[in-house]
N, C-alpha and C positions, 0 to 999 in steps of 0.2 A: 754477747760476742757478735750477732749478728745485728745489731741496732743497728749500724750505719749502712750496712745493704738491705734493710728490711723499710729503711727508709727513703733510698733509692729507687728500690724495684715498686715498691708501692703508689710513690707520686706517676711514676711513667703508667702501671697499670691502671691506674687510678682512671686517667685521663682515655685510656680506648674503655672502661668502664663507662662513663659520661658519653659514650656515641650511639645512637642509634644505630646505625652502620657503619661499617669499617669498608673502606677501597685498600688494596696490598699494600698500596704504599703509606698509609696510617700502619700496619703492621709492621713492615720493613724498619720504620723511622723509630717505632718503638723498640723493636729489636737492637737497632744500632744502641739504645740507651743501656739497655738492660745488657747490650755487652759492654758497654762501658762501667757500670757499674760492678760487673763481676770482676772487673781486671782490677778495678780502686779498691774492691772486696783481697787485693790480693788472692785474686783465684789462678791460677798454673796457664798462660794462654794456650796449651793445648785444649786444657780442659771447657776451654771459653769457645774455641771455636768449634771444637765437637756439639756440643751445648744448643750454640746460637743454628748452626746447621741444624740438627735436627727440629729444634721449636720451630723456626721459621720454615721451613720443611711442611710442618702441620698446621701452623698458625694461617699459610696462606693456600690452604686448600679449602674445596668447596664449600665442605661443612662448616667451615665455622665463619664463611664471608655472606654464607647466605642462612646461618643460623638466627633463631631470634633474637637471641639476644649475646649478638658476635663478641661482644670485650668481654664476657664473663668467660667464655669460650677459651679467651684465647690466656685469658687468669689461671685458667685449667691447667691446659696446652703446660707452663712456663712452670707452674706446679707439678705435673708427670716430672716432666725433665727433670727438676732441680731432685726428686725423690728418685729418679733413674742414676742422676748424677752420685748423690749420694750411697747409692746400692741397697742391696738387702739387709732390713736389720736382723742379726743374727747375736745368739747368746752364748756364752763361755762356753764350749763343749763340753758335758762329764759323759758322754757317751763311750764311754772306755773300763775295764776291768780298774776299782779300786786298790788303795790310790790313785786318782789321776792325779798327773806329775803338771803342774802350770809356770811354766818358766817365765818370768820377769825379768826384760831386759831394757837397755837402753841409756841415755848420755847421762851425765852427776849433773843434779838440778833440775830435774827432769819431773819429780814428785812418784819415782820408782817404792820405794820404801809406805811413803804415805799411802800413793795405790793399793800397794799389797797389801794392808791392815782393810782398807775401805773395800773390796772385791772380796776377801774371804769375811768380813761382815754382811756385804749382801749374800752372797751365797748361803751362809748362817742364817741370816733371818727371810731372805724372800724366795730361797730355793729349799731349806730347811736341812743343808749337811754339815756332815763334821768337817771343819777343815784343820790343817794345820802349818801354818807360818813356821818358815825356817830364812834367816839371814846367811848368805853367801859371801856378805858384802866385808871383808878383813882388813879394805885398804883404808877406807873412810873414818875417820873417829868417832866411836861413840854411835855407828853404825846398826850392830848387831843390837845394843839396848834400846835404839831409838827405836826397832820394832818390838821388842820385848816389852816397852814401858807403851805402848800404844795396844798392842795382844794384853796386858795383863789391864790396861783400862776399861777394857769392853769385853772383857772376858771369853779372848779367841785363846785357840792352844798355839803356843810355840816352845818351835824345838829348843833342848836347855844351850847355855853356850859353852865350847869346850875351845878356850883362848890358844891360837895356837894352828888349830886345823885349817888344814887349804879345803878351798871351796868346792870340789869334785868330793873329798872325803863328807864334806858337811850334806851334801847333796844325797850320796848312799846312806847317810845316817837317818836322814830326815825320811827318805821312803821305804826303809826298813819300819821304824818306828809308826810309820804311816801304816805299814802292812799289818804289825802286829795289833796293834791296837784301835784298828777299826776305822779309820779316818776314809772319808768320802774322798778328799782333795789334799795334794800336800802344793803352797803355795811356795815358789824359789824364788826369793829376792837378790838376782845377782848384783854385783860391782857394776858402778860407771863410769865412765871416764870424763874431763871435760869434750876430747876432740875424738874420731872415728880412731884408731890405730888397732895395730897386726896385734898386740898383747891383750887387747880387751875381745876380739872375735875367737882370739883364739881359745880363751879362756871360757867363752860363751860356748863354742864350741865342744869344748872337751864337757862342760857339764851338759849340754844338750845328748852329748852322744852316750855318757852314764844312767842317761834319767829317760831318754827318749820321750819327752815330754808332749802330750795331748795336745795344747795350746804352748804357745810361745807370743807373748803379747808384749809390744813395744809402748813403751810410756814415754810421752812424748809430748811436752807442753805449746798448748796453743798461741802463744804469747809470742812463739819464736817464728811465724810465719810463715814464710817458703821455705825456710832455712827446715822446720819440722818435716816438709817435705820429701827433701832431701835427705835428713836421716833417716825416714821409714825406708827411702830407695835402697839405701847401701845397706840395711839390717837387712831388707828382703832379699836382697843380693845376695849376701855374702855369708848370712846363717840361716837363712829362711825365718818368716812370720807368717803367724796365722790369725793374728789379729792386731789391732791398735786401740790401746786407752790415751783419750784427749784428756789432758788437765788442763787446769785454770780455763775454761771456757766462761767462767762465770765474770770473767774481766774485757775489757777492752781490744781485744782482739778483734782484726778487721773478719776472721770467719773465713777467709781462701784456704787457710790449711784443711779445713774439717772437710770444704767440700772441691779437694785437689786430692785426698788422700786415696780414696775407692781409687779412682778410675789412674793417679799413675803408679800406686805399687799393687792394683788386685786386689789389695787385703780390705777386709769389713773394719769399718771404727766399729768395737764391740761395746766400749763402754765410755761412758763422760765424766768425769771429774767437775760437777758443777756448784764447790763450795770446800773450803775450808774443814770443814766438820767431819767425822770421821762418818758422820752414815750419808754424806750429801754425793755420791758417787751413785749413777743412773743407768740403765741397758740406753741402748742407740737406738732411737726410732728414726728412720729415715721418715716418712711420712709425715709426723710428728714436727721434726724438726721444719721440714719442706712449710708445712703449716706457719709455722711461726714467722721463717723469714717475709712470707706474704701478707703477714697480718690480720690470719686467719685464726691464729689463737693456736691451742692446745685443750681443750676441755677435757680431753682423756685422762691428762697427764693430771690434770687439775682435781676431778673427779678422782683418780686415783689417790693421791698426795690427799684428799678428805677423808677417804675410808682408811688410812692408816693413822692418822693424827687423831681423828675423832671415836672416841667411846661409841658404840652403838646405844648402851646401855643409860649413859648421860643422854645420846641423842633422843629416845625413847621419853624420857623422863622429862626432857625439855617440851619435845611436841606434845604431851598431855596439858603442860605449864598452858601451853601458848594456844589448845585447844579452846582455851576456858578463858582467853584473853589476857591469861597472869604473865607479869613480865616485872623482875625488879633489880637491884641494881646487881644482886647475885648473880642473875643468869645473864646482864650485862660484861660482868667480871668473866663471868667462863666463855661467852663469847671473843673476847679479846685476847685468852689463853689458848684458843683454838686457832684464833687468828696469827698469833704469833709462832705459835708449832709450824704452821704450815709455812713459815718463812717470812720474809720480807713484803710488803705491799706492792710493792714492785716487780717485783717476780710473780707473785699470785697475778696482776695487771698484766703483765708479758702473755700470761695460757686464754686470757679473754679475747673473743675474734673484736677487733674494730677499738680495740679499747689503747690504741697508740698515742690517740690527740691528748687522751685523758694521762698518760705517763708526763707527756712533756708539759702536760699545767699544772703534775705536782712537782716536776725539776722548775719550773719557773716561779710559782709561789712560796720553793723551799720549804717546803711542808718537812718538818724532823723527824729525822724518821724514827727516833726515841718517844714517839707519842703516846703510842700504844700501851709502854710500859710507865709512862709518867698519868693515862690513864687509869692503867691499874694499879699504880702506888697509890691515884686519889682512892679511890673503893676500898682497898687494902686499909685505909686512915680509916675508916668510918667504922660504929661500932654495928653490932648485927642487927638492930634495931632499926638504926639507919637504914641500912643496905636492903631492910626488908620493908620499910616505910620510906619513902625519900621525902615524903611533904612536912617531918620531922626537921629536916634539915633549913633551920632560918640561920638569920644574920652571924650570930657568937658562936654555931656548929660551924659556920663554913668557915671561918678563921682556925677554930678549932684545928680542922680536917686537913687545910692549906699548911698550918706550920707542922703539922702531925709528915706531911710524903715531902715538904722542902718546895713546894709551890704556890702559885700565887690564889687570892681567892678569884680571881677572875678566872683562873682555868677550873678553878670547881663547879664555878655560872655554867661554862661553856658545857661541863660534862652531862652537868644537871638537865642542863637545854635538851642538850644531843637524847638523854634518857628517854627526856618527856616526848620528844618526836617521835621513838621507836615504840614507846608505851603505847602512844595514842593511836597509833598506826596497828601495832598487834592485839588491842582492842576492837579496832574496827574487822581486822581480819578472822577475830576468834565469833564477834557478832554472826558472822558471813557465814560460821563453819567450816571455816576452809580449815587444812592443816596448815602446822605454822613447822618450823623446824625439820626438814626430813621425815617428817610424815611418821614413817614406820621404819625408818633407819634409811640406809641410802639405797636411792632409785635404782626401779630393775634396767640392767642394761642387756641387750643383745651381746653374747660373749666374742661374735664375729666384726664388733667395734672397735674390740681391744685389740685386734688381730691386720688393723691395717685398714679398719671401715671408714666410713664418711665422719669424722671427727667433728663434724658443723652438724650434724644430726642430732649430738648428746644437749640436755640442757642443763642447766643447774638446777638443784631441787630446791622446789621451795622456801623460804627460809634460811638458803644459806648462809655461815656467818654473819650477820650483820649486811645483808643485803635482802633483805625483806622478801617480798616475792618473786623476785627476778630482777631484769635490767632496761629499765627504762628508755627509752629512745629519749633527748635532749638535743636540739638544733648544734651544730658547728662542732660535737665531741667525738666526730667518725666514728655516727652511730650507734655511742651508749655513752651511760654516764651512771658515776654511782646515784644510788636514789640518797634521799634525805634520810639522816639518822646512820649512813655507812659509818664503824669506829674511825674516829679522829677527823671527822670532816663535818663542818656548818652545814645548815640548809643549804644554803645558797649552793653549796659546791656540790 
């Protein structure tokens, strides 16, 4: 969502990066860009000129004109703000006598319902309560099941349905049942409307004032611009919010709504909607994000997202493998299993600092993003023998192997190639005695990193996925590039 202001603010900061010194008016000039590009970002012009005053405010004071090194300075500077601008990130309140009552509200189309299935799964798996889904929603077709059949796929509890009930009843049903039987959270998926009107607040209303509800969070998709703006205004108006969940941010959104939302209705974005899938739903890091849009990465986020994908217990197993120099196409195959858990290439690329030039030369060379899995269909064809010897593999195996996954034998060469690079490479390193793979499972971090620290301080540990021992420096790739032997990519790249 934020690519296109991330590509913006970068080239203009780029260039006071490149100066020895900076006079005000090298500030000033950059300034005027970077308001320029918050307005194209679709950002609210109040929130731009609050913004640009204050940066510019600190950008042309002493400290950072006569600092040593002024443009990194003033990189900073534009960093506070855009995380000031954003606000504090804050989490679902359960701070309240059980049940807490969490009201889901907001316009039809909005990804209310989907929300409510993806928040009372995080809550389930990374806060560890009971929760319980109940549907309000009577006017929509096929509504009340659509949360039923999504609770009964992931094995959340939801309330039974009783056809027929209005929404204030469904509402004292659901937190009775919440009382009796023990539930941490009971979640409320109210009705939407397409447009604001007096029947849909009123109705928000009357169950708000039944359930008196802890949170009250507005779902509200990113896609719709200023226009999402506007609707968080009139909800905060006119029933009160205590928070906001962003959907679709994982699409083409210019990114003004995300960061228009704090500062004109007060409320925290608490959570993100960043994927289609029912567990791809994220807490809000203001810093985090702040990071990203300057293309300084995420490595928190990234480091996180590995110790939930990856086994320790695999990961252990592996670093023994790789102690000893042993590397074969098996532990190739689960590297690529891992790599795919953890999402898209692309997305994993987005949490890396400096690693932007390297995005746009895999959208220019088209690289499919089906690779990974047409890598692991070849290994998948091969028999265990293979997979455990690959110098087995001559001319009548690779035809074999190719008509075996539906591909050609030149992509078998290629994988074969890619093997032996990472082979030869975890040989020289097991020589070395270095660890290979996470060592002893993943890196000790300082717990006060997680908490809003220096996010450029974390590194990757050694061995990660298919990235050997770290990240090489390469001329012209805004300083990084994958090494040789990364899954789905030639030397050369």
């Amino acid at each position: 969502m934020f690519e296109g202001l991330s590509d913006r603010l970068g080239g203009v900061l780029d260039k006071l990066r490149k100066r020895g010194a900076l006079k005000e008016s090298d500030v000033r000039e950059a300034m005027r860009e970077v308001r320029v590009a918050l307005l194209e970002a679709d950002v609210a012009l109040p929130v731009v000129k609050d913004f640009i005053s204050k940066a510019t405010e600190r950008a042309v004071g002493q400290d950072v004109l006569r600092s040593v090194t002024p443009g990194q300075m003033v990189v900073k500077i534009v960093h506070d703000e855009l995380k000031n601008m954003l606000g504090d990130g804050e989490e679902i309140n359960l701070a309240a006598t059980p049940p807490v009552p969490i009201l889901m509200v907001g316009l039809q189309g909005s990804g209310k319902t989907t929300s409510s299935a993806k928040i009372a799964l995080h809550l389930t798996k990374k806060r560890n309560k009971k929760v319980l889904l109940a549907s309000l929603d009577i006017y929509r077709p096929a509504a009340q099941q659509q949360l039923k059949i999504l609770a009964d796929a992931n094995d959340l509890h939801v309330l039974p349905i009783i056809m027929g009930e209005k929404p204030v009843a469904i509402a004292k049903r659901a937190m009775d049942m919440g009382r009796k039987e023990g539930f941490d959270a009971v979640i409320l998926d109210t009705a939407g409307r397409l447009h604001i009107d007096m029947e849909l607040m009123s109705e928000v209303a009357q169950v708000r004032d039944a359930v008196k509800p802890t949170e009250t969070l507005l779902v509200t998709d990113a896609m719709t611009g200023q226009d999402a703006v506007n609707v968080a205004k009139e909800f905060a108006d006119k029933v009160g919010i205590t928070g906001i969940v962003l959907t679709r941010v994982d699409g083409d959104a210019r990114g003004g709504a995300a960061l228009s939302m704090r500062q004109i209705t007060g409320c925290p974005i608490k959570m993100l909607g960043v994927g289609e899938k029912i567990d791809e739903m994220e807490p809000f890091h203001p810093d985090r994000i702040a990071g990203r849009i300057l293309g300084m990465g995420d490595v928190v986020s990234l480091v996180e997202r590995a110790a939930e994908t990856i086994e320790r217990e695999d990961a252990e197993k592996m670093a023994k493998k790789l102690q000893k120099g042993q590397f074969d196409l098996n532990d190739l195959l689960a590297q690529l299993k891992q790599l795919q858990k953890m999402g898209d290439l692309s997305g994993i690329m987005g949490m890396l600092p400096g690693m932007g030039a390297m995005k746009k030369q895999m959208a220019q060379t088209k690289i499919d993003p089906k690779l990974l899995k047409h890598q692991e269909a070849i290994i998948q064809s091969m028999t265990v023998k293979e997979r455990e010897n690959p110098a087995l593999i001559k001319a009548s195996r690779k035809k074999r192997i190719a008509a075996g996954c539906g591909l050609s034998v030149q992509d078998v060469n290629k994988l074969l190639k890619q093997y032996q690079t990472m082979a030869t490479m975890i040989k020289k390193v097991g020589k070395m005695g270095k660890k290979g793979m996470f060592g002893k499972g993943m890196p000790q971090m300082d717990p006060s990193m997680l908490e809003g620290g220096d996010a450029g301080d974390l590194q990757l540990p050694k061995g990660f996925p298919g990235m050997g021992g770290g990240m090489p420096k390469l001329p012209g790739l805004g300083g990084g590039a994958l090494p040789p032997g990364f899954p789905g990519f030639g030397k050369k790249k």
